[in-house]
N, C-alpha and C positions, 0 to 999 in steps of 0.2 A: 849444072846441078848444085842447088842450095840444099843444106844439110842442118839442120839448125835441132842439138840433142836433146835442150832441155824442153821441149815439146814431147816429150817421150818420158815417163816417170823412171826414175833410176838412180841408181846412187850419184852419178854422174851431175843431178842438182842438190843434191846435198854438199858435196866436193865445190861446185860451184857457188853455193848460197856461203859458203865459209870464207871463199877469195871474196867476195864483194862487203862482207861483216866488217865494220870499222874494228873492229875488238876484238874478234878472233885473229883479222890480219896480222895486228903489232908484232906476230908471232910468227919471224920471220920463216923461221924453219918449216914453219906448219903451214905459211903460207907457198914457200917453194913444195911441198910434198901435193899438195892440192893439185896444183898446177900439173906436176908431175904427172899424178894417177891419172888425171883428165888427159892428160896426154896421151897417158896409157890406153883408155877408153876411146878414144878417138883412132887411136891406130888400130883398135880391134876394130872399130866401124868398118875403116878403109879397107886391111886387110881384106874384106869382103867382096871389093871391087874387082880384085889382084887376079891374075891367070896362077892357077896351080895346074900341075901335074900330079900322075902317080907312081907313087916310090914304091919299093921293097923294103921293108925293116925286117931285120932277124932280128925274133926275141928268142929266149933259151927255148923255147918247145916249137918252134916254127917261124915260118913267116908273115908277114902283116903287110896289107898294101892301104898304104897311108897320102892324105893329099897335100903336098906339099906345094910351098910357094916359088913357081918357074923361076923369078928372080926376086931377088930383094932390091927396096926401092933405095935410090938418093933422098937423105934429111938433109934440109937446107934452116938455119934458123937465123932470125934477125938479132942479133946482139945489142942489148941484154937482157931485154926483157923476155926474149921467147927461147932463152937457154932452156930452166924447168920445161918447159913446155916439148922442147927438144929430146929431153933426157927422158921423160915419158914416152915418148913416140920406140925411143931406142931400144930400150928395157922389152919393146914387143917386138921390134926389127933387129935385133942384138948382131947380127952377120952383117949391116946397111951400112956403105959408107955414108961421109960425112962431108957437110959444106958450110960456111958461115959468113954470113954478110954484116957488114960496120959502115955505117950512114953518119954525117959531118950535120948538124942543124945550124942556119944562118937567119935572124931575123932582120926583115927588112925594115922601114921607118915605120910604118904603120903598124908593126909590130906580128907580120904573115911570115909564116916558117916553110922558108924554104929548104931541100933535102936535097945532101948529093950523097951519091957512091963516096966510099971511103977506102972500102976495103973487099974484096972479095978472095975465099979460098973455098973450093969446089972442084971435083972431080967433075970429067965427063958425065954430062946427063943426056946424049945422044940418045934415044929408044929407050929409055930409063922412066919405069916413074916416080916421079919427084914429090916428095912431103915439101913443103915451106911453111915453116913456123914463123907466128907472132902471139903474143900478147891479146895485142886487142887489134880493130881496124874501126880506126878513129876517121882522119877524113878520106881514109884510103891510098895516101899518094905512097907513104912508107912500103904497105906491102906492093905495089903499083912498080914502083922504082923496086924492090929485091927481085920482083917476074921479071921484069925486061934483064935485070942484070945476070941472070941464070943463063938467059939465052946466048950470052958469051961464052958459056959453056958445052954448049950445045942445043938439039933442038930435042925435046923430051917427046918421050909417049901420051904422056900425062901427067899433070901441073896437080896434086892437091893443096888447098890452100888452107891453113888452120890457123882458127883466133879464137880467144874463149868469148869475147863479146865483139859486137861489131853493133856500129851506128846506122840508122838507115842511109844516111846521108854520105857515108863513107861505101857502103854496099852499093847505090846509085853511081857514084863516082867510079868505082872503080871496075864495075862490068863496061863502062864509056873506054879503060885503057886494056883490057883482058881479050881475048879472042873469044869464040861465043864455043867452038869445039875444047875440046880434052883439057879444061879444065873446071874444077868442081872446089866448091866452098864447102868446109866444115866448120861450124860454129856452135859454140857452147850457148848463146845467146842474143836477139838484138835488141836493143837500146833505139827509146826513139828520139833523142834528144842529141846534139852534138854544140857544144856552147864556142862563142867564138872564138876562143882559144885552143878548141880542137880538143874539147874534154867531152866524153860519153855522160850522158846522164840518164839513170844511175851512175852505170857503168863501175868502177872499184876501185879507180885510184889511180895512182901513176906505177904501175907492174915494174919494172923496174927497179924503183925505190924501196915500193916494198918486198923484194927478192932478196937484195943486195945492200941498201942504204942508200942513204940521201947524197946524190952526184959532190952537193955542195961540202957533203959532211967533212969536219977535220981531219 
């Protein structure tokens, strides 16, 4: 299941028309809250998908039977760009533990990037379902390589996958390494252009840089 929000009128592309704006971006902070809230919207989508139950609440004049969510899922997010993105998803899952993946980039002569595992911490995601955060999905192999490395962790109920933009060429790509069951794409946006150095066009920029600052910077 593809998902894709801003085919649906909502604040959700205005939030989004702001992270791709050259000039609204420079503004770091405003550009991480963007991110965020979209995060935020996107986990209220999911939320929907979720098994709930029904609870009892005592309020002061009686009782209320409310439907609550059976479990909360595992956040998984790619570091660094899909921190924000991360901390959105949270702010709606606030009880969900937490996991984070850290990827090493190597270029080879021809100047093609290659990606390893770097780092992983993540709890059990046995019969869990799993959010996995990113940024964007460029040619696909970043989020491709953080799925399989989950499964080190276990084997999940259900894989969501979230990016605020994705390339068609990166969405092709990476249904070729994903399993076709329980797992589902959500996306802010697709892009039909991916240039050969694995840039989205439109697309917004390198998310990352603009979160936190230029890798290279002093």
């Amino acid at each position: 299941m593809i998902t894709v929000l801003n085919k649906n009128k909502s604040l959700f592309n205005t939030f989004l028309s702001e992270t791709r704006d050259e000039h609204i971006q420079k503004d770091r902070c405003r550009f991480r809250r963007n991110m965020e809230r979209m995060g935020a919207i996107i986990a209220y989508e999911i939320s929907k998908q979720l098994e709930f139950g029904v609870q009892e609440v005592a309020t002061p004049f009686g009782i209320a039977e409310e439907h609550i969510i059976a479990q909360q899922p595992v956040i998984v997010s790619v570091m660094r760009a899909g921190l924000p993105l991360h901390q959105g998803v949270l702010n709606f899952f606030d009880s969900a533990s937490c996991g984070f993946i850290s990827m090493s980039y190597d270029y080879d002569k021809k100047g093609s990037v290659q990606k390893h595992l770097e780092y992983i911490s993540c709890p059990s995601i046995t019969d869990k379902e799993v959010i996995l955060c990113d940024a964007v999905i460029a040619s696909g192999t970043s989020m491709a390589l953080a799925y399989k490395s989950l499964l080190m962790r276990g084997v999940p109920k259900h894989v969501h996958l979230i990016a605020l933009i994705a390339s068609k060429e990166g969405l092709s790509n990476l249904r070729k390494e994903l399993p076709v069951k329980n797992v589902s794409l959500w996306l802010g946006a697709i892009d039909d252009e991916l240039t050969a150095k694995s840039y989205i066009v439109p697309g917004l920029g390198d998310a990352g840089d603009l979160a936190y600052g230029s890798k290279d910077a002093d």
